[in-house]
C-alpha positions in Angstrom: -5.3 10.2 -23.5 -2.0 9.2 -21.9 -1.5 5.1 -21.3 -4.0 4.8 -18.8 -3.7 1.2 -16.7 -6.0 -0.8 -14.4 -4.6 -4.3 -13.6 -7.0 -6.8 -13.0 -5.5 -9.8 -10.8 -7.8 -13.1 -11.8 -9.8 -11.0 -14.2 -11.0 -13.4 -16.6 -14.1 -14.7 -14.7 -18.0 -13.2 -15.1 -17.0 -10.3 -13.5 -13.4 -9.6 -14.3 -14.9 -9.5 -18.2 -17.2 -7.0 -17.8 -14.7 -4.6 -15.8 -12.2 -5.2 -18.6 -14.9 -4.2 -21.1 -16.9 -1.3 -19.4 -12.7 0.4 -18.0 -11.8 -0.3 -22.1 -14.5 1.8 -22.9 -13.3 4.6 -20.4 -9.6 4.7 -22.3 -7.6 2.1 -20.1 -5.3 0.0 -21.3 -6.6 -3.1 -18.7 -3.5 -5.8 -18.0 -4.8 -9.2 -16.2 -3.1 -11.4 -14.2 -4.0 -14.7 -14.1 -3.2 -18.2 -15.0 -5.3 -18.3 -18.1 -2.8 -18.4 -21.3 -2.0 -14.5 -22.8 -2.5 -12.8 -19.6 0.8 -12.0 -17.1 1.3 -15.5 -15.0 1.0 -15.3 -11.2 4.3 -16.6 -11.3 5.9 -14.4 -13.3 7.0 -11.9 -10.2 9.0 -9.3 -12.7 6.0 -9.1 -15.2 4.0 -7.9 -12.4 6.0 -5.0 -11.1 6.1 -4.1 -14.3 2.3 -4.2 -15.4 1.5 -2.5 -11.9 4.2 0.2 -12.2 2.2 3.4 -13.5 -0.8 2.2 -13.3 -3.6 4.0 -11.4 -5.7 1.3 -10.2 -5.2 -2.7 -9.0 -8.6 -4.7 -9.0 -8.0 -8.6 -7.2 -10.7 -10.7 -8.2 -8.9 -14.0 -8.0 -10.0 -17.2 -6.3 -11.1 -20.4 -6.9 -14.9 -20.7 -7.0 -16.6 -21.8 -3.9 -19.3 -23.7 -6.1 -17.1 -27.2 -5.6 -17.8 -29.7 -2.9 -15.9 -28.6 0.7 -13.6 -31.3 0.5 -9.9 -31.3 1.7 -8.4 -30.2 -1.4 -10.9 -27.8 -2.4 -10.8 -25.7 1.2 -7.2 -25.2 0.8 -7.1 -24.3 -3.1 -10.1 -21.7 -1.7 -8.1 -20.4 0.6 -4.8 -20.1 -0.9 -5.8 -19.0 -4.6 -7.3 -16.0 -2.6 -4.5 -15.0 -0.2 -1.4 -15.9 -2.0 -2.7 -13.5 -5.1 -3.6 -10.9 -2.7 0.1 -11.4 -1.3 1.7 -11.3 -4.6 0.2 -8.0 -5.4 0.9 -6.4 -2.6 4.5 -7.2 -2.4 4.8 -5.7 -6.0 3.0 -2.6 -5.3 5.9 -2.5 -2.8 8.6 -2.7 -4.8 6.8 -0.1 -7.6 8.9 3.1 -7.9 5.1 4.8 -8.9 2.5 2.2 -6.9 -0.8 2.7 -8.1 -2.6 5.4 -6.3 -5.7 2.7 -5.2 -6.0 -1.3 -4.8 -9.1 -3.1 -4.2 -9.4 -6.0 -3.2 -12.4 -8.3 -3.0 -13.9 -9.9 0.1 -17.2 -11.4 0.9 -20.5 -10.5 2.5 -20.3 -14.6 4.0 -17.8 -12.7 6.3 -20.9 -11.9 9.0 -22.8 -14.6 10.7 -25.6 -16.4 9.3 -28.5 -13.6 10.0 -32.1 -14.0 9.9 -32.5 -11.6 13.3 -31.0 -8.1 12.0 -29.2 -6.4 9.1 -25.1 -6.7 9.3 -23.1 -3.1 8.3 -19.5 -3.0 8.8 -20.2 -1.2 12.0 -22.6 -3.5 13.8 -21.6 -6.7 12.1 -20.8 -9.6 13.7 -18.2 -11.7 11.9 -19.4 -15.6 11.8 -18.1 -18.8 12.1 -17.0 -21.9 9.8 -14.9 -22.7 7.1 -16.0 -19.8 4.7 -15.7 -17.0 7.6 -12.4 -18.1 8.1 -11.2 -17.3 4.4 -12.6 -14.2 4.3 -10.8 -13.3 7.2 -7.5 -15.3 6.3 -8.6 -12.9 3.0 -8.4 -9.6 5.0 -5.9 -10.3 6.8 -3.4 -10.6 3.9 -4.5 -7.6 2.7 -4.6 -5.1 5.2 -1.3 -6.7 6.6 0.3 -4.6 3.4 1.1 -0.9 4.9 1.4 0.9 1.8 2.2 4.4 2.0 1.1 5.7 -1.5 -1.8 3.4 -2.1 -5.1 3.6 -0.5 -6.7 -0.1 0.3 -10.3 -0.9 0.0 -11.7 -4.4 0.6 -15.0 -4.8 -1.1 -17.3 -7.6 1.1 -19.0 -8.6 -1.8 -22.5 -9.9 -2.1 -23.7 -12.1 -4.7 -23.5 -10.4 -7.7 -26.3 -10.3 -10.5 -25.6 -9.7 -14.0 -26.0 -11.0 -17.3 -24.1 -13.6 -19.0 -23.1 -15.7 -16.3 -22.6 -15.6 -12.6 -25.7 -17.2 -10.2 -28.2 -15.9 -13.0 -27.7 -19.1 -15.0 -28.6 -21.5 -12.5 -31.4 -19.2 -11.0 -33.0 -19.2 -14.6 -33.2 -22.9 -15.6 -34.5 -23.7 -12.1 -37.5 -21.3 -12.6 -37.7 -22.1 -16.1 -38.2 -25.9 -14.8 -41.0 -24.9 -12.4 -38.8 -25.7 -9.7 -38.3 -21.7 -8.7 -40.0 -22.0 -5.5 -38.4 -21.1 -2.2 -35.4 -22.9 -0.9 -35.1 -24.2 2.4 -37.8 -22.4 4.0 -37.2 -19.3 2.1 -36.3 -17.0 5.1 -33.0 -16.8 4.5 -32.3 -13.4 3.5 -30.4 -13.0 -0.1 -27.8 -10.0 -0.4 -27.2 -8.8 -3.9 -25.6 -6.3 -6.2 -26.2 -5.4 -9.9 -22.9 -5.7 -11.4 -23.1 -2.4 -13.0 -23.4 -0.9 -9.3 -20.6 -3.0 -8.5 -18.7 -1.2 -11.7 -20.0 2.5 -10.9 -18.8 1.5 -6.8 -15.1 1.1 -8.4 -15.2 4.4 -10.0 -17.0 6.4 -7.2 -14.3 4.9 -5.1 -11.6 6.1 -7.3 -13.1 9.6 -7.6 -13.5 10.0 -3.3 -10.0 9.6 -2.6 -10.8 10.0 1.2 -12.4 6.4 0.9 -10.5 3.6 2.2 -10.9 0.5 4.5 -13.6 -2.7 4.8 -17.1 -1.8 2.5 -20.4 -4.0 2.2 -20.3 -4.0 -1.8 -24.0 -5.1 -1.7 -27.8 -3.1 -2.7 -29.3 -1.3 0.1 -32.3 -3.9 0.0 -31.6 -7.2 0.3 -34.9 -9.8 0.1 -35.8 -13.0 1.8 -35.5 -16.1 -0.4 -39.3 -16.6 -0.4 -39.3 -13.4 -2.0 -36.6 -13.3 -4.4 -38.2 -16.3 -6.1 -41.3 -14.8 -6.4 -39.8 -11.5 -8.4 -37.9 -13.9 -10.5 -41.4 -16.3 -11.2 -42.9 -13.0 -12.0 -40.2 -11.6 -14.2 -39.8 -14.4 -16.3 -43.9 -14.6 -16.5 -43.3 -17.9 -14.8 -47.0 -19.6 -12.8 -45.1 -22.6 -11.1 -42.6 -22.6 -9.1 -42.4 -25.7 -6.5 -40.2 -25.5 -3.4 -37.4 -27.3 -2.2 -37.0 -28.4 0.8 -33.8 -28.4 2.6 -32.8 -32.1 2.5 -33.6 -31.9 -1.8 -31.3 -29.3 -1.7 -28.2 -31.9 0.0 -28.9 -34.5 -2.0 -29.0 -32.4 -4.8 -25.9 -30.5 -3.7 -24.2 -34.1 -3.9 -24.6 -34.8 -6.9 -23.9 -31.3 -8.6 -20.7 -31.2 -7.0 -21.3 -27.7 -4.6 -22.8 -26.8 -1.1 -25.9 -25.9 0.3 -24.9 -23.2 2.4 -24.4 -21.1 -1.3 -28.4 -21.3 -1.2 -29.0 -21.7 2.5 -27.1 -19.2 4.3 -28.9 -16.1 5.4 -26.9 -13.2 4.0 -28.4 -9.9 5.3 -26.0 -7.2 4.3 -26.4 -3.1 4.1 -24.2 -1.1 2.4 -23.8 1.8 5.3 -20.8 2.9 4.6 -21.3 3.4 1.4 -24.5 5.4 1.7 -23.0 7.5 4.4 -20.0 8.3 1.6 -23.2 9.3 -0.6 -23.3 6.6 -3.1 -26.4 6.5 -4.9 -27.4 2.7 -6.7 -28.5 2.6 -9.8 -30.4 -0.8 -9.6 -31.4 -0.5 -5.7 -34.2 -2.6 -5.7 -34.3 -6.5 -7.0 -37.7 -6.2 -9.4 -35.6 -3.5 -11.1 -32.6 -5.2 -11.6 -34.3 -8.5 -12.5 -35.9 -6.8 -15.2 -32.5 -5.4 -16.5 -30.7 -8.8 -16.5 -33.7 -11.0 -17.8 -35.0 -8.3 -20.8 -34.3 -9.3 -24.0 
């Protein structure tokens, strides 16, 4: 096999890792960007012309976690770590003499409104309000502000995405494990969610249908209530108790573990239309089956 590439901007993370290893085992030479020592700098402008020259695919993962406090400082390293990367990129693809025939960029299902009335596609959506909203739209923005000619541009809104070895799953599991996996809140918040090996097999399928581009929900086709999702995890992990926690628990103990409630709190009720309608079929569509995959031993 030719020198197959797939750069991976902020690639180091819970996702980024698995890409790297599941495209490795495909044949691709993967190149990530980032600001972690041994990968290509976001600095270094040159180096990443050169990485993205040739190759056949650009993945942007970067961004500073959102599991921090909302202060000052941390909105704008949010904000910026996410569109400045995405702005870097696309200015090298521009000056590529061979730009990658597909970029995706990520983006975030906390795009829509809080939503405990109806299910949000990318049709019927309605785009919320707040701090978050406004960096995934300041997200969008700088990407789809790029008119590249040559490369097709897909933002993925991402829902929270379940896996093992890292991500939400650890905190998730040492709550239930402590009997404290109850509902949060009061549990009607709806919980979008995507295996990441649906998330992996999305990439590819997008890669394959080169008449896919534009804004996708990148999230299963059943999302539960919060109530619920507890329940399947309890169950899964052969767990009896489980006690609730109400919503002023969860801000004092937001405080003092340095994050936000609206993480647990905000109903995210996302379907993946537009993906369906392209014919995608998940492998892990429902969340007892995916639980099951991540938490077996």
């Amino acid at each position: 096999m030719t020198n197959r590439k797939i750069i991976l901007g902020g690639g180091t993370g819970f996702v980024g890792k698995y890409l790297t290893e599941k495209f490795t085992d495909l044949g691709y030479k993967v190149i990530i960007i980032s600001r972690q020592k041994d990968n290509i700098k976001w600095q270094d402008t040159k180096a990443i012309i050169e990485a993205i020259d040739n190759s056949e695919l650009v993945i942007n993962l970067a961004g500073k976690s959102v599991d921090c406090r909302y202060n000052d400082k941390n909105k704008e390293e949010i904000l910026i770590s996410r569109t400045e990367t995405t702005k870097a990129l696309g200015e090298a693809i521009l000056q590529c003499s061979n730009p990658p025939e597909l970029w995706i960029n990520s983006s975030t299902a906390t795009i829509y409104r809080h939503a405990e009335d109806r299910p949000m596609t990318e049709s019927e959506g309605e785009i919320g309000s707040g701090f978050s909203v406004n960096v995934a739209t300041g997200w969008e923005k700088a990407f789809f502000d790029f008119k590249l000619p040559k490369t097709r541009q897909v933002a993925l809104r991402m829902a929270i995405v379940l896996g093992k070895n890292g991500g939400v799953m650890t905190p998730f599991i040492n709550l239930v494990r402590f009997g404290l996996g109850g509902q949060q809140g009061n549990g009607k918040q709806m919980f979008s969610w995507i295996h990441i090996a649906d998330l992996f097999n999305i990439i590819t399928y997008l890669q394959t249908h080169k008449e896919l581009a534009g804004v996708y929900n990148c999230s299963s086709p059943n999302p539960v209530d919060n109530k619920t999702l507890m329940k399947i995890f309890r169950q899964t992990m052969n767990i009896k108790i489980g006690l609730p926690s109400p919503k002023l628990f969860l801000e004092i103990g937001a405080v003092f573990i340095k994050t936000e409630t609206e993480l647990i709190l905000k109903s995210r009720w996302v379907l993946p239309e537009r993906l369906l309608d392209a014919g995608y079929n998940f492998k892990y569509a429902t969340i007892d089956k995916a639980l099951k995959n991540i938490l077996d031993k």
